[in-house]
DOKEKOL-121004 format. One line per field, with one value per residue (C-alpha): residue number from 1; residue in one letter; chain; x, y negated, z negated. Coordinates in steps of 0.001 Angstrom, whole numbers. Layout:
N
num	(NUM  ...);
residuo	(a  ...);
cadena	(A  ...);
u	(X  ...);
v	(Y  ...);
w	(Z  ...);
REM end
This chain:
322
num	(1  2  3  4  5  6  7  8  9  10  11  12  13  14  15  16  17  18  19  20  21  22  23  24  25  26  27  28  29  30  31  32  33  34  35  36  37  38  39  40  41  42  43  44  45  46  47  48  49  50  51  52  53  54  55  56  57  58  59  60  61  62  63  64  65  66  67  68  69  70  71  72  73  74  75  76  77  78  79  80  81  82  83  84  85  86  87  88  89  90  91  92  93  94  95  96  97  98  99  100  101  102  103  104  105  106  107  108  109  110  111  112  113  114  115  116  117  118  119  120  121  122  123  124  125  126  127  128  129  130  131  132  133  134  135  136  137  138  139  140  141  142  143  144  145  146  147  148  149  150  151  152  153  154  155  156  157  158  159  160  161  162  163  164  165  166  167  168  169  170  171  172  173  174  175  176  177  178  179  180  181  182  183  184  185  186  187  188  189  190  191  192  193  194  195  196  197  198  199  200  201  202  203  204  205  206  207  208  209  210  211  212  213  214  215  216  217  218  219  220  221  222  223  224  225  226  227  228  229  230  231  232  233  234  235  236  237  238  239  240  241  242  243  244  245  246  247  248  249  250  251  252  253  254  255  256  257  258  259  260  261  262  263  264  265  266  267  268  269  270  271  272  273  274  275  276  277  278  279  280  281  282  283  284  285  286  287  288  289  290  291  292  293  294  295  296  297  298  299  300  301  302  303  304  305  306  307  308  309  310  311  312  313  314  315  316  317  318  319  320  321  322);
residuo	(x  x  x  x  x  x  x  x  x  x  x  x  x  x  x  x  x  x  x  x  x  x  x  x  x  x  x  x  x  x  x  x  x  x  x  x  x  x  x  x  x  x  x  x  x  x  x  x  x  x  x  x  x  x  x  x  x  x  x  x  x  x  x  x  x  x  x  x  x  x  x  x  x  x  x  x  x  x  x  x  x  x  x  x  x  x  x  x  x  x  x  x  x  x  x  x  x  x  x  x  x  x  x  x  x  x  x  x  x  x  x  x  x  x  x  x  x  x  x  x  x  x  x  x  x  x  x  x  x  x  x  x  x  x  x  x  x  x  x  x  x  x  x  x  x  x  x  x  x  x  x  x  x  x  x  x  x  x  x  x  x  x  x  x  x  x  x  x  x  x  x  x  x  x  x  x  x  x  x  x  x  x  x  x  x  x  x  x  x  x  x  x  x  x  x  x  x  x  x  x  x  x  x  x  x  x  x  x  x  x  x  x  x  x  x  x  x  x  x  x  x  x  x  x  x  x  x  x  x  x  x  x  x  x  x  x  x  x  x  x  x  x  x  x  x  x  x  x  x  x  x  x  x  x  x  x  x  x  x  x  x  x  x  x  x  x  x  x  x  x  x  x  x  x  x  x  x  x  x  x  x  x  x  x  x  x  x  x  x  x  x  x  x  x  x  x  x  x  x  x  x  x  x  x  x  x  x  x  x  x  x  x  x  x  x  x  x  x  x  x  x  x);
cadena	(A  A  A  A  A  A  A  A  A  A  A  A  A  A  A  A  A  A  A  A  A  A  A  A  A  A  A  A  A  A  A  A  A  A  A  A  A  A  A  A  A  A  A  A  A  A  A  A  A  A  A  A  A  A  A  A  A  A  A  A  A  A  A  A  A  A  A  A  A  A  A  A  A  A  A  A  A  A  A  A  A  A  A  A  A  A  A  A  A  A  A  A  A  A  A  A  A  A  A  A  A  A  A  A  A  A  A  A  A  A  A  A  A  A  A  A  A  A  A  A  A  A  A  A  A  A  A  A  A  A  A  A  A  A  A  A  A  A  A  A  A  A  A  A  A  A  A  A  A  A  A  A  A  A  A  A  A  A  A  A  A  A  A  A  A  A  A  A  A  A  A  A  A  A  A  A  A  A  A  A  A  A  A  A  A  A  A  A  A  A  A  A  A  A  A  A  A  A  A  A  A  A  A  A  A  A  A  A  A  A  A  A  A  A  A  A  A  A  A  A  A  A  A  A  A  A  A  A  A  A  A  A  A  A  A  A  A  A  A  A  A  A  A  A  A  A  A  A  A  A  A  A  A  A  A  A  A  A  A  A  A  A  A  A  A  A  A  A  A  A  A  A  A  A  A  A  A  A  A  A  A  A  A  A  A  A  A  A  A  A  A  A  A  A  A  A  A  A  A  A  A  A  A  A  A  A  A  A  A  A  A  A  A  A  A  A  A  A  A  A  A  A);
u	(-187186  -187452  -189504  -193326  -194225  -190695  -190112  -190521  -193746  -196047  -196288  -197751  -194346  -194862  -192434  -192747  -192652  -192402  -190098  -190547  -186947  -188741  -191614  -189408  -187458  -190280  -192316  -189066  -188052  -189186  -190540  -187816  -184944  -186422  -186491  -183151  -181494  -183686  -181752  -178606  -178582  -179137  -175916  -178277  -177623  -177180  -178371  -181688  -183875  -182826  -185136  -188286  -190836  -193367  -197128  -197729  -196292  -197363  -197570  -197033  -195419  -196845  -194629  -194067  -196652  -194465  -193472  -196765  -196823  -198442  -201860  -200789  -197413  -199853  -202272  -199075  -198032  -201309  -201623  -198347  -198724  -201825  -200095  -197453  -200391  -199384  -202057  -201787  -202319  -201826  -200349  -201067  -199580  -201291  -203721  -203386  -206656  -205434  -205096  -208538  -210676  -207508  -207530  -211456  -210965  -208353  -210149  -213298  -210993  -209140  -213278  -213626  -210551  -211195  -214760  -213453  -210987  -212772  -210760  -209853  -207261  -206256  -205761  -203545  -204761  -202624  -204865  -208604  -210007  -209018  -210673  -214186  -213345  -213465  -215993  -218675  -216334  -216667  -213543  -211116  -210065  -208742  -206178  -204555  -201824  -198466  -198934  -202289  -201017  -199179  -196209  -192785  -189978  -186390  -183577  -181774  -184334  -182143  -180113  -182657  -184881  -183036  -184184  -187358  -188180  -188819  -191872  -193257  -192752  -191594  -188103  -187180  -189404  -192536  -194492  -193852  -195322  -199110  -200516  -203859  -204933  -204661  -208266  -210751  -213413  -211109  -210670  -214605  -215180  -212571  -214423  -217488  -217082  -214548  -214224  -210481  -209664  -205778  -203840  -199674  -197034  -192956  -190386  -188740  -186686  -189301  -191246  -194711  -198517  -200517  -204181  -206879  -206928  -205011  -201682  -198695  -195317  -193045  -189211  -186315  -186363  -188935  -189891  -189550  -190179  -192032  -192764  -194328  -191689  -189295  -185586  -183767  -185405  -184476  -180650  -180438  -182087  -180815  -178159  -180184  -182281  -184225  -185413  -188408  -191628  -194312  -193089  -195442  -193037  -189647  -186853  -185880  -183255  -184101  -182403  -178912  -178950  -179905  -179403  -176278  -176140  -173855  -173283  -174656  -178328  -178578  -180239  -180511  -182884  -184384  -186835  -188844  -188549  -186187  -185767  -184034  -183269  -184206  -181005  -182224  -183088  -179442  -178012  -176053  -177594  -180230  -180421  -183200  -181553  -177966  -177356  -176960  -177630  -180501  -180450  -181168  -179054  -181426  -179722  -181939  -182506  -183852  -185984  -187670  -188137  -189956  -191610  -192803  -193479  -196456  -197261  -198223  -199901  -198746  -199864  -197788  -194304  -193503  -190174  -188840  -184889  -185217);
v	(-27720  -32039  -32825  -33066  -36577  -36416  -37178  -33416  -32836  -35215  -33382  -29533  -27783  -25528  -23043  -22032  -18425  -18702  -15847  -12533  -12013  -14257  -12374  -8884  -10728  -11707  -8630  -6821  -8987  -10441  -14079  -15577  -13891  -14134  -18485  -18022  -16790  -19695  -22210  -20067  -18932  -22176  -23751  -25786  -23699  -26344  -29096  -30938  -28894  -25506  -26711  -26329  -23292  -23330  -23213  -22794  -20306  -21300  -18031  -18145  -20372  -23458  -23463  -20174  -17151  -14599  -15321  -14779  -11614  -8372  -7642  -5127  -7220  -10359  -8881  -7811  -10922  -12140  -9891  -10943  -14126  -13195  -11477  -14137  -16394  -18722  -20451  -19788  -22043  -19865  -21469  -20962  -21747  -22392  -20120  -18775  -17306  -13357  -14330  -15322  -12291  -10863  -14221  -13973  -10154  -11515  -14287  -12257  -10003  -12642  -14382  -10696  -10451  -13684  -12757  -9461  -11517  -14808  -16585  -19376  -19841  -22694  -22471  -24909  -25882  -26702  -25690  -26995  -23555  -22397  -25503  -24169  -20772  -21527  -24412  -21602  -19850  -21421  -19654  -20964  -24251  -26261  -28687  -30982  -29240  -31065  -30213  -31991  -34535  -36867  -38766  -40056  -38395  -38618  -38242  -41167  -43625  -45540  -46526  -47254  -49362  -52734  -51526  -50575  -53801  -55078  -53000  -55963  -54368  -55576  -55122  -52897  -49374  -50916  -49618  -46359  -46113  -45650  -43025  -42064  -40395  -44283  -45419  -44104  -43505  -40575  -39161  -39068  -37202  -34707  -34324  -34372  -32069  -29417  -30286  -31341  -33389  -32469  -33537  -31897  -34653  -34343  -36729  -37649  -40563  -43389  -44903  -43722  -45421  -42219  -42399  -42288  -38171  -35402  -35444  -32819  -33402  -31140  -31454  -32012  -30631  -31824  -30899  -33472  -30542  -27247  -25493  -21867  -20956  -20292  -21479  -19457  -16346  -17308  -17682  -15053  -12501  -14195  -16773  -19526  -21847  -22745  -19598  -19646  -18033  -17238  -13850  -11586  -9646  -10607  -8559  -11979  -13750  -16220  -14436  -15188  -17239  -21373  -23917  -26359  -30164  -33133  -33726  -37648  -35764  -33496  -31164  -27645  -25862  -22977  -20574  -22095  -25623  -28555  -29760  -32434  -33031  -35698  -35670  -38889  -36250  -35072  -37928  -39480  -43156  -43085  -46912  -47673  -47110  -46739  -43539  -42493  -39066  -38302  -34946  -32453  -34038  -35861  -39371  -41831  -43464  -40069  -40285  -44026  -42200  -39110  -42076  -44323  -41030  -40577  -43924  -43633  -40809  -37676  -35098  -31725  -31529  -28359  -27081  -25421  -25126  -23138);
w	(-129745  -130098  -132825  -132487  -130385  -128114  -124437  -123630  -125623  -124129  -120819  -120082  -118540  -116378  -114149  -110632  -109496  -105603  -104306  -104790  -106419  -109326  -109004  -109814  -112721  -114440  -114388  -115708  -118558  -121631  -121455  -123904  -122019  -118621  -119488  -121117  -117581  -115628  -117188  -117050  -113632  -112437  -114639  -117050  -120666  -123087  -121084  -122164  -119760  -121901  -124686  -122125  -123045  -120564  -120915  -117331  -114719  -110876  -109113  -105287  -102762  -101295  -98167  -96570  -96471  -96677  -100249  -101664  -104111  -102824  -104377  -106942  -107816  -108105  -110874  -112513  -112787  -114172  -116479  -117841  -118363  -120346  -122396  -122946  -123271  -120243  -118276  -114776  -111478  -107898  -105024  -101380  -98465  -95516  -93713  -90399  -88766  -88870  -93182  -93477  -94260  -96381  -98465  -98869  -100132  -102513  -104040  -104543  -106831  -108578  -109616  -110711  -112705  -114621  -115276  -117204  -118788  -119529  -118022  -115712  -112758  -110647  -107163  -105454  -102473  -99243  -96307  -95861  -95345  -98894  -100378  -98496  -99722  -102968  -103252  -104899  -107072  -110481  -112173  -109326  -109897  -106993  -107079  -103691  -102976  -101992  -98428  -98285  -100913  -97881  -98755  -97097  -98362  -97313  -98571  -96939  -97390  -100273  -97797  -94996  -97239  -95508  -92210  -93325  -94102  -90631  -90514  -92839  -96213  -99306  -99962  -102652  -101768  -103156  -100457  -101022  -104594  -102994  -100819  -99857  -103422  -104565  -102861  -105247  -102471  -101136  -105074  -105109  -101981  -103126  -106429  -105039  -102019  -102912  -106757  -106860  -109546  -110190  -107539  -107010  -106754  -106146  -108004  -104732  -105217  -105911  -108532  -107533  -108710  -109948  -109107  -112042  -112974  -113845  -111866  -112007  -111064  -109532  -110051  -109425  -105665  -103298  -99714  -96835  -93778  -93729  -90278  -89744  -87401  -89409  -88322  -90991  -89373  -86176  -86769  -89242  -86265  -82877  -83876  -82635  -84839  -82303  -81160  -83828  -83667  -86087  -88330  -90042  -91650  -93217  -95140  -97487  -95621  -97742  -100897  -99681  -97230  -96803  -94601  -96089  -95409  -96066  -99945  -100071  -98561  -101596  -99698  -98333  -96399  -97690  -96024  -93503  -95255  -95767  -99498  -100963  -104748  -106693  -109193  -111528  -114296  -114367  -114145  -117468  -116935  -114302  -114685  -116931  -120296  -122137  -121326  -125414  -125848  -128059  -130812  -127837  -126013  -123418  -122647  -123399  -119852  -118851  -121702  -120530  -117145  -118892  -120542  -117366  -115583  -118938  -118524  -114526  -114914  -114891  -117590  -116094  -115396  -112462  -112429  -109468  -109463  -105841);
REM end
């Protein structure tokens, strides 16, 4: 690991867990070799990222329903990470109306669990109803989920900014750096009505103005379209994307198969959701420093971005290599 003070160590890391392959991996393997074949499945062994032992895992999947663990597999998992001593922060999608009274079940045992455990969980909220569902439940700690957390976020818009311009807006993005989280009256009714005072963010291209709180980041992909009807479904079973419809069950086409786009997008579409990559963390120079390498080999313009990102901000770095 960097020594004690470094670019990496002044942010909580955590990992995402959203598929059930994931789920199966890390139930079967140790917690050392399971991180080991993260960064080594996804071609980064060596590279800066390598050096990252999370304290976090984020159980579930913010985007599709079908990807959240069953019951049993889900206190498996949680009593895993206990035993690795990870904290833990549970995302849901959203929730359609035949999920309610199973998702009221569910969080009733997962108080219970952390009362025999004394423990805590988060709960990542991305649908209103889960936010009300929980407002009681003292051990459940919401945070805005990056569904509710609104934002634009395209892939193309660094070479649309010139156009964008005749909407009024400064040149140069700087409209983009502020969202809704930035008026302080809308942080206090969240506090103050459901008790959310995290809020999820994605690095998606852009410089961005963190509100006053505790704010994660998720990186490097981040999602710019999510739709319950899932198109992947729909080719995989009729050939046609657009024959969606909602699906209730699912065998995983989402394990081999993805959606492919033009190189210059960097993107891909995965499940029932469109994500694009924001590739300044791999990049030798991203612009803001020399591009030296540093002794874990983290250049050092990716370390002033680790750096600004501390400075705006953000206290958690998410990883999520899809």
């Amino acid at each position: 690991m960097p020594e004690t003070g470094s670019a990496l160590e002044q942010f909580e890391w955590a990992v995402e867990l959203d598929t059930t392959w994931l789920y199966e991996e890390y139930l079967a393997t140790d917690l050392k070799v399971f991180i080991d074949n993260y960064w080594k499945r996804n071609h980064l062994s060596g590279y800066w990222f390598s050096y990252i032992r999370p304290q976090r895992l984020y159980i579930g999947n913010a985007f599709c329903h079908l990807l959240f663990p069953k019951e049993d597999q889900l206190f498996l998992l949680l009593e895993k990470a206990r035993k690795d001593g990870l904290q833990v922060t549970m995302t849901f999608s959203y929730i359609r109306e035949f999920m309610l009274e199973r998702m009221k079940i569910l969080l009733n045992r997962l108080e219970a669990w952390c009362e025999k455990n004394e423990s805590i969980l988060e709960i990542q909220v991305n649908d209103w109803a889960m936010a009300e569902m929980i407002k009681e439940k003292s051990l459940l700690i919401p945070v805005l989920g990056i569904l509710l957390n609104k934002r634009r976020k395209d892939p193309r818009l660094h070479y649309k900014l010139e156009t964008m311009t005749q909407t009024g807006a400064e040149a140069g993005g700087k409209f983009l750096e502020e969202n809704s989280l930035n008026a302080g009256f809308y942080r206090e009714y969240l506090e103050k009505e459901y008790g959310i005072a995290r809020f999820e963010w994605e690095s998606c291209g852009y410089d961005m103005a963190f509100p006053v709180g505790k704010n994660s980041l998720h990186l490097p992909f981040y999602q710019t379209n999510t739709s319950q009807y899932c198109t992947l479904y729909a080719k995989c079973t009729t050939g046609e994307r657009g024959k969606q419809k909602l699906v209730k069950q699912c065998p995983g086409f989402c394990k081999d198969y993805a959606f492919l786009y033009p190189d210059h997008l960097k993107m891909v579409g995965r499940y029932n959701s469109l994500f694009a990559m924001d590739s300044r963390i791999f990049e030798d120079d991203p612009g803001s420093g020399s591009g030296i390498e540093n002794e874990v080999g983290m250049k050092t313009g990716i370390k002033e971005m680790f750096q600004k990102w501390k400075t705006a901000g953000a206290d958690r770095l998410v990883v999520n290599l899809l």
